[in-house]
N, C-alpha and C positions, 0 to 999 in steps of 0.2 A: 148827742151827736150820732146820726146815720148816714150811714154809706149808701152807695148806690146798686142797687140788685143789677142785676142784668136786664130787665125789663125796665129799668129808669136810663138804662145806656144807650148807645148808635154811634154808627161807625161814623168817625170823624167828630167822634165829640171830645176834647180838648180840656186838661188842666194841668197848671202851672206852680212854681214853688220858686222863689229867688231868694240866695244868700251871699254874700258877698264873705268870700274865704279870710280869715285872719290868721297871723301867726299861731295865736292861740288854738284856733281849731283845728291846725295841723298839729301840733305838740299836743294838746286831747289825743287825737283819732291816732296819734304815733305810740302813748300813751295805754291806750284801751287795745291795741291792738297789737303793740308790741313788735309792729313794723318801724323800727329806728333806722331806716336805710338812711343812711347820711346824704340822698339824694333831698330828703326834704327837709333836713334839720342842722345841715353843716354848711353853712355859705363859702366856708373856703375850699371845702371839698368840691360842692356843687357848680361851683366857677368851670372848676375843669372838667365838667361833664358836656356830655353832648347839647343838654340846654341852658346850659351857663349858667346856671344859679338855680336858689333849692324851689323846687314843685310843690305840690301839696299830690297825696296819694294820689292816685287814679279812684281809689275804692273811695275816696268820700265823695267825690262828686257822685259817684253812685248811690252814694247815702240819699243825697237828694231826692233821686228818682224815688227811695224809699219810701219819701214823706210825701210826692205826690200820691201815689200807690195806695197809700195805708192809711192818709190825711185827707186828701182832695177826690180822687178818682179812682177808684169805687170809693175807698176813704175808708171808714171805721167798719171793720169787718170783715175784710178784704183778708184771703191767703194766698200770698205773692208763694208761686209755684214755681216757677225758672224766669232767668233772667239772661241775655248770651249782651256781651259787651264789647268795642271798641271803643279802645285811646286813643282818639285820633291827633290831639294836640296837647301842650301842657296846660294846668291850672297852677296859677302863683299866688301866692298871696297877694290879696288888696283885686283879687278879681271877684264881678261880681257873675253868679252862676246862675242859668235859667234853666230848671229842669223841665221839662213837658213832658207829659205823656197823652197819644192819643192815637183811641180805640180803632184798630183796623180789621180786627176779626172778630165776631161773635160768634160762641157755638151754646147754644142756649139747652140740648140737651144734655152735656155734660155740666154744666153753670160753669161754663169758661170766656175767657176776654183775652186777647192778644192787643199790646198796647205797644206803640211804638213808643221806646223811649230815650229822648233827645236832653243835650245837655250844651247849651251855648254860651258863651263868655259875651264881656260888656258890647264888646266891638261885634257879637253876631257870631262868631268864630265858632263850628260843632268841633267840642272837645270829648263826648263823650255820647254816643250812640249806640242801641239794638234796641230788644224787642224783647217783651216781658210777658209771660203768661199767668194770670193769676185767676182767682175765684173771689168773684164778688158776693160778699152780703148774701144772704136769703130773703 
């Protein structure tokens, strides 16, 4: 499996990664991260919150962006350098998430990539957006 150098990139070149959230994968990532905020793991807590019932983190839909990043675009080899993020909406479980990222900067004498990266629910909905700068492959 290889990745994509910076000379196999262009601006507006485009990949995807979709998973569809389970309860399970929010009790993992609650798990592994030791974020138990009862926003995502207490249904009777979560009721009386401002989005009425439990979310799943912010930071896993982020995860996704990871697997475009480091799997699809650049892909294997790739070092994801910053990342800047907004939450714009909730992710629930039983939603399905589309991560995208795609290339809007090239700086070819550093071997850098700036990569817009989007995060949208079944209905279309951006729940999770910015912009990522990494180092692709040699």
């Amino acid at each position: 499996m290889k990745g994509f150098t910076i000379n196999d990139l262009s601006i507006g070149q485009e990949a995807s990664f979709t998973k569809t959230i389970s309860e399970t994968d929010v009790y993992l990532f609650a798990g592994i991260t030791g974020d138990i905020n009862p926003a995502h793991l207490n249904e009777e807590y979560a009721k009386n919150t401002f989005f009425k019932g439990r979310i799943a983190h912010g930071m896993l839909s982020a995860g996704l962006i990871s697997a475009v990043l480091g799997v699809h675009m650049p892909g294997p080899g790739t070092i994801y350098l910053s990342q800047t993020l907004n939450f714009l909406a909730p992710v629930r479980m039983g939603d399905t998430i589309t991560a995208t990222g795609k290339v809007v900067e090239m700086i070819p004498e550093k071997n850098r990539v700036k990569i817009e990266t989007i995060c949208t629910n079944q209905d279309g909905v951006v729940v999770t957006k910015g912009e990522a700068m990494v180092m692709p492959p040699k």
